[in-house]
C-alpha positions as CSV (number, residue, x, y, z in Angstrom):
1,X,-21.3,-17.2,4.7
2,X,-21.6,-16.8,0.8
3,X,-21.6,-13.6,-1.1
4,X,-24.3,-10.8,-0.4
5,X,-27.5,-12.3,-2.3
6,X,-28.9,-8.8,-3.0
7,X,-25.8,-5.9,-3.6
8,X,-26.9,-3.4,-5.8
9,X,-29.6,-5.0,-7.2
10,X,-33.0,-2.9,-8.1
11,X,-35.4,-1.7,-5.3
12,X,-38.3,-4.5,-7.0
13,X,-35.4,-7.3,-6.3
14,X,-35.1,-7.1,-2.2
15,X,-36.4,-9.4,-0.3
16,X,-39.6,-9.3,1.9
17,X,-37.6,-8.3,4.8
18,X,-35.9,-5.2,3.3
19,X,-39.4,-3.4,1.8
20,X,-40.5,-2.4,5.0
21,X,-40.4,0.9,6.9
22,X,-37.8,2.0,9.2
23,X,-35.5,4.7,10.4
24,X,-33.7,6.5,7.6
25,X,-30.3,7.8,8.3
26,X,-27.7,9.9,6.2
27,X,-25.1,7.7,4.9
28,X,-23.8,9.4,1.8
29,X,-23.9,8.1,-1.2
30,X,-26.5,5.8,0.5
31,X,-29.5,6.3,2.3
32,X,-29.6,4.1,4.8
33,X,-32.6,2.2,6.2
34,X,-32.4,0.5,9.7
35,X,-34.7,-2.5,10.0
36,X,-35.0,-5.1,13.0
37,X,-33.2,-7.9,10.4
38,X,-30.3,-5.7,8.8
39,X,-29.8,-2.6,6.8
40,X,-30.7,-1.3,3.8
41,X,-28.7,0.7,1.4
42,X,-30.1,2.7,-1.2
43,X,-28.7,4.8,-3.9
44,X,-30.3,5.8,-6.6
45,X,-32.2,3.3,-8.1
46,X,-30.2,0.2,-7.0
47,X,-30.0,-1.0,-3.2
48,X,-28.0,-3.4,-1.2
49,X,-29.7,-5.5,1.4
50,X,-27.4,-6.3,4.4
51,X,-28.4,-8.5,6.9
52,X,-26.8,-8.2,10.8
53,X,-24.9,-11.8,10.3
54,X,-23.5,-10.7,6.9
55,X,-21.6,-7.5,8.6
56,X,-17.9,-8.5,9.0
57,X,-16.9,-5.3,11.1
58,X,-18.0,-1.3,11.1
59,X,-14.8,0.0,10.7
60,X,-14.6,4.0,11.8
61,X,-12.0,5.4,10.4
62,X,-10.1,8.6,11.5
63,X,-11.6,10.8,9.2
64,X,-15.3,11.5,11.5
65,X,-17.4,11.2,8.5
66,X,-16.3,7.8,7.3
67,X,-17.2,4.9,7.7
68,X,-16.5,1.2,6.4
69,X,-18.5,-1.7,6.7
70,X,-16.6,-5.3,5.6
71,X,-19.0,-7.7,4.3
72,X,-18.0,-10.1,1.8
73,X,-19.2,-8.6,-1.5
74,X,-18.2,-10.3,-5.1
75,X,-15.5,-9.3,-6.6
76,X,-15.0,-6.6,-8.0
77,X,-16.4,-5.2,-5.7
78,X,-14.3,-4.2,-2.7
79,X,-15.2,-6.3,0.6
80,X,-17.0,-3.3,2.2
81,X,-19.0,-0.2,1.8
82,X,-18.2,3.0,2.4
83,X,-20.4,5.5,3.9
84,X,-20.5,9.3,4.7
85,X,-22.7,11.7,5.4
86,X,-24.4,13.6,8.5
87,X,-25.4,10.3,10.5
88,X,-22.1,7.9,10.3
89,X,-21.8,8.0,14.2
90,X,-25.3,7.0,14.7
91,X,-25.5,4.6,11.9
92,X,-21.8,3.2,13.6
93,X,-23.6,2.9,17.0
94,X,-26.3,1.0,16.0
95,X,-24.3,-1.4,13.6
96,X,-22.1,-2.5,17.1
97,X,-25.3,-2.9,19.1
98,X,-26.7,-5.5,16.7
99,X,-23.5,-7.0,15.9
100,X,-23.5,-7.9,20.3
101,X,-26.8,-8.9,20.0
102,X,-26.1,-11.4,16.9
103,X,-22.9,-12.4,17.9
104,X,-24.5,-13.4,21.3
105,X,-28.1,-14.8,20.7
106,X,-29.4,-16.4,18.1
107,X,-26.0,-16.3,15.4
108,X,-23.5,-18.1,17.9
109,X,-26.6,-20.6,18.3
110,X,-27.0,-21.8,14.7
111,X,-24.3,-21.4,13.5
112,X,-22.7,-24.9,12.8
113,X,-19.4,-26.0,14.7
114,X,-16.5,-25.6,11.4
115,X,-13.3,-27.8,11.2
116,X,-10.6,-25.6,11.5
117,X,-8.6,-25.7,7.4
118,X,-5.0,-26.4,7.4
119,X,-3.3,-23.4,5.8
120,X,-2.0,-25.5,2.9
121,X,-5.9,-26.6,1.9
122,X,-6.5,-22.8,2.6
123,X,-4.0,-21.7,-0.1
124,X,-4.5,-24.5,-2.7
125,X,-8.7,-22.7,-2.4
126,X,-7.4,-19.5,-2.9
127,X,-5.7,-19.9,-5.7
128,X,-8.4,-22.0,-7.5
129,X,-10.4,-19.2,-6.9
130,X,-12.6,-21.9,-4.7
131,X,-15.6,-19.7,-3.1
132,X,-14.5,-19.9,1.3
133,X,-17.2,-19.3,3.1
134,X,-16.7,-15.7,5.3
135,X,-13.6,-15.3,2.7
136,X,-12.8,-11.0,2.0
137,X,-10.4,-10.4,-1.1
138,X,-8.6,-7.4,-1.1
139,X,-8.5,-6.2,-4.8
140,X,-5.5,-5.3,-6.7
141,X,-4.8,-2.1,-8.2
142,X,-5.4,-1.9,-11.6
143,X,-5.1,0.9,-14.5
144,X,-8.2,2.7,-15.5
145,X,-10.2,1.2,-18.9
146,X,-9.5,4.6,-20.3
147,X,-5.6,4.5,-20.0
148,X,-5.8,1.0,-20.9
149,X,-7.6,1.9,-24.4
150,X,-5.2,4.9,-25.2
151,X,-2.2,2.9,-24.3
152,X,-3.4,-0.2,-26.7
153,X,-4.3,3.1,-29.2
154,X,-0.9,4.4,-28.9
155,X,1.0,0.9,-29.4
156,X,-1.9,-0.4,-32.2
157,X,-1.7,2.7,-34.2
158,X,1.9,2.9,-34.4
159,X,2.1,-0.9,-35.4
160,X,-0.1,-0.7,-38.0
161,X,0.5,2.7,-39.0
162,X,4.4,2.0,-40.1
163,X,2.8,-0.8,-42.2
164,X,1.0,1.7,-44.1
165,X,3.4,3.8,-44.6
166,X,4.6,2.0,-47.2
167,X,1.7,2.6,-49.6
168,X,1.8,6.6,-48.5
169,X,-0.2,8.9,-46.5
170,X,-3.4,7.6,-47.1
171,X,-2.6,4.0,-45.9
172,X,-0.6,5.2,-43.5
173,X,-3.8,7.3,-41.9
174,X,-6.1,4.4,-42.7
175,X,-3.7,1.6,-41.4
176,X,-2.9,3.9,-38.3
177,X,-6.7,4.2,-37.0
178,X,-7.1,0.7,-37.5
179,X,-4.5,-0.1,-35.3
180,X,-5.5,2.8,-33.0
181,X,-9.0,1.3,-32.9
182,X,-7.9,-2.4,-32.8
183,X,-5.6,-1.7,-30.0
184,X,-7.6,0.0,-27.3
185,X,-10.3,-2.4,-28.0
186,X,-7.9,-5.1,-26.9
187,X,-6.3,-3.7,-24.0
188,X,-9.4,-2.4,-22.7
189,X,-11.0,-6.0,-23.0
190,X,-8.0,-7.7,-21.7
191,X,-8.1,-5.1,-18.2
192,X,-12.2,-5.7,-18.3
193,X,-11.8,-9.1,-18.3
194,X,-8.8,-9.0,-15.4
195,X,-11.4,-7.1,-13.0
196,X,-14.4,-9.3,-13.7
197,X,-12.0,-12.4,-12.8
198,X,-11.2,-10.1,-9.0
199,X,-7.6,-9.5,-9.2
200,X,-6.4,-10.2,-6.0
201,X,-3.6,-9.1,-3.3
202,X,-4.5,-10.3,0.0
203,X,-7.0,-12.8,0.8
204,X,-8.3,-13.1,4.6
205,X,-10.0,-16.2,5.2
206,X,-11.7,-17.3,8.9
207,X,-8.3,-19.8,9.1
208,X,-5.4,-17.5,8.2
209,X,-4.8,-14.6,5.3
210,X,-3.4,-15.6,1.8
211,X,0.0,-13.2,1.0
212,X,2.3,-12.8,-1.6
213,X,-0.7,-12.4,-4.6
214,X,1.0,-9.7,-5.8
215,X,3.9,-11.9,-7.1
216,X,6.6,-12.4,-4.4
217,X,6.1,-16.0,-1.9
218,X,2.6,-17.1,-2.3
219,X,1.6,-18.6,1.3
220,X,-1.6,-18.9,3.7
221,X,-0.2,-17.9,7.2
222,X,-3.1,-19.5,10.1
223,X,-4.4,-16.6,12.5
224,X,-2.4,-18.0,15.5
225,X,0.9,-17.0,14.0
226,X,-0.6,-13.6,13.4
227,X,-0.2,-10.4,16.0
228,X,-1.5,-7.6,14.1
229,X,-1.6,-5.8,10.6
230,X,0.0,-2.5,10.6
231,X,1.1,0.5,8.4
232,X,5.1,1.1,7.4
233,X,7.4,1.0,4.6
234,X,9.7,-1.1,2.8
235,X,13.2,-1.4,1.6
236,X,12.8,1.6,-0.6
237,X,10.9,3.6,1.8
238,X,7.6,3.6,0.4
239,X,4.2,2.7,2.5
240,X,3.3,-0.9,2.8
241,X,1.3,-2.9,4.3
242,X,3.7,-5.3,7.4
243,X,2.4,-8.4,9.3
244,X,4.0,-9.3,12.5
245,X,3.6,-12.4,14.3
246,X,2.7,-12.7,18.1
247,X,6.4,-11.5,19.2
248,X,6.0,-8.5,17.3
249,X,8.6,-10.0,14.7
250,X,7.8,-9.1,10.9
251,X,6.4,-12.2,9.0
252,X,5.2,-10.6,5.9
253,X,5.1,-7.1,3.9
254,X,3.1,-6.0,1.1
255,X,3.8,-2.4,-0.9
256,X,1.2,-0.5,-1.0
257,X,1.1,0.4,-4.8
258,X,-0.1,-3.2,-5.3
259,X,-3.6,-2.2,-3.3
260,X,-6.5,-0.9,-5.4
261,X,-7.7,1.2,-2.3
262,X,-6.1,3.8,0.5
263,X,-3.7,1.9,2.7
264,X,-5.3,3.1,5.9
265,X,-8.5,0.9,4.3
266,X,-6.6,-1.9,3.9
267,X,-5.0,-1.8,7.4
268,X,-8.1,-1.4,9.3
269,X,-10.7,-3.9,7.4
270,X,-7.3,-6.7,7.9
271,X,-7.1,-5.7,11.2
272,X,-10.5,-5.7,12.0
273,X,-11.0,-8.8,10.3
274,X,-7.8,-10.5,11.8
275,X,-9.4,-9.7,15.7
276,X,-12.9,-11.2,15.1
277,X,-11.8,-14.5,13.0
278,X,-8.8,-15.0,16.2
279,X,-11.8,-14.6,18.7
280,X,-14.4,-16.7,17.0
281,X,-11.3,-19.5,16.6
282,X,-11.3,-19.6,20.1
């Protein structure tokens, strides 16, 4: 599976299959078109084309009027859309009656036999930034571009603004917005740049999930080894995310201030994720 071909692209770029008419249900911010190949999400002027085999998992979470759909998305994008609205139930319903129907017809049938990737290979890809096929990243939390520029303001202007205190008020004042200016176009540029290369904390792949991104033991743990993701807390009592293995024992734990979304997110797409890639591995 590669990335979506058409996410957020403009209503004149979706395919032949997606311009047709069909059921239109409340997903808010989408509306959401249900055709015989997939679904189409619209907002605005920009849609997302999402074909039944491209759905990871509908994940429902416990708030009634949410709902998550995984799909592999580019980064930075987050590896699902969220929807709200007055028809999430339905729009949930009819996503797991495809999903069976895919995952038991046609899909299953062409879709090729895949050597299994030792978890080494499946870490050295991750962290060349190698596309895996069916691969979600989990993005990284990251400051805003706005604190970023008046952080790089603060530090640039006071710099530059000492310098010019040496030739008085008016070079300090002009040396001090240069800096100002200079600064927050760098720091702001430098935390652009980070989120267009997809800063990353956990990577699930169809062979295992890749922890430790955010800067403790970088390893690629293989589904088998894995019983469940779960929500608790670390050493210092704040939330994180815990792995334990098949005897319930704790093999890996992740804070959740290095997540760029709600924990409970992060829990349920893993989780979800974690059951369908163990049953399609047989």
């Amino acid at each position: 599976m590669e990335w979506l071909a058409h996410d957020e692209v403009p209503l004149g770029a979706l395919p032949d299959w997606a311009r047709g008419e069909g059921e239109v249900l409340d997903g808010r911010p989408y509306d959401v078109l249900v055709r015989p190949e997939g679904l189409v999400l619209t907002r605005g002027k920009l849609a997302t084309a999402l074909r039944w085999d491209e759905v990871l998992v509908p994940i429902h979470l416990e708030d009634p009027r949410r709902l998550l759909i995984a799909t592999a998305r580019r980064p930075p994008h987050a590896p699902w859309l969220e929807l709200g609205g007055n028809d999430v139930a339905k729009i949930e319903r009819v996503l797991r009656v495809r999903l069976d129907a895919v995952d038991h017809r046609t899909y299953r049938e062409r879709r090729r036999a895949r050597v299994v990737m030792p978890p080494d290979e499946v870490l050295t890809q991750v962290l060349e930034h190698r596309p895996l096929p069916g691969a979600v990243e989990i993005p990284a939390a990251s400051p805003s571009l706005a604190r970023s520029a008046l952080t790089g303001a603060s530090i640039g202007g006071g710099i530059l603004g000492l310098y010019g205190f040496a030739f008085g008020t008016l070079g300090f004042l002009v040396a001090g917005t240069a800096g100002a200016l200079t600064g927050a176009g760098l720091l702001s540029g430098v935390e652009l740049l980070r989120r267009r290369g997809g800063g990353r904390v956990l990577v699930l792949t169809p062979d295992g999930f890749v922890g430790g991104l955010d800067g403790t033991s970088v390893r690629a743990v293989p589904w088998f080894r894995v019983g469940r993701f779960a929500e608790g807390v670390d050493d210092t009592g704040a939330t994180a995310l815990e792995v334990f293995g098949p005897a319930n024992e704790l093999i890996a734990r992740v804070a959740s201030r290095f997540f760029g979304r709600p924990l409970d997110v992060i829990v349920a797409v893993a989780e979800a994720y974690r059951r369908r890639a163990s049953e399609e591995g047989g």
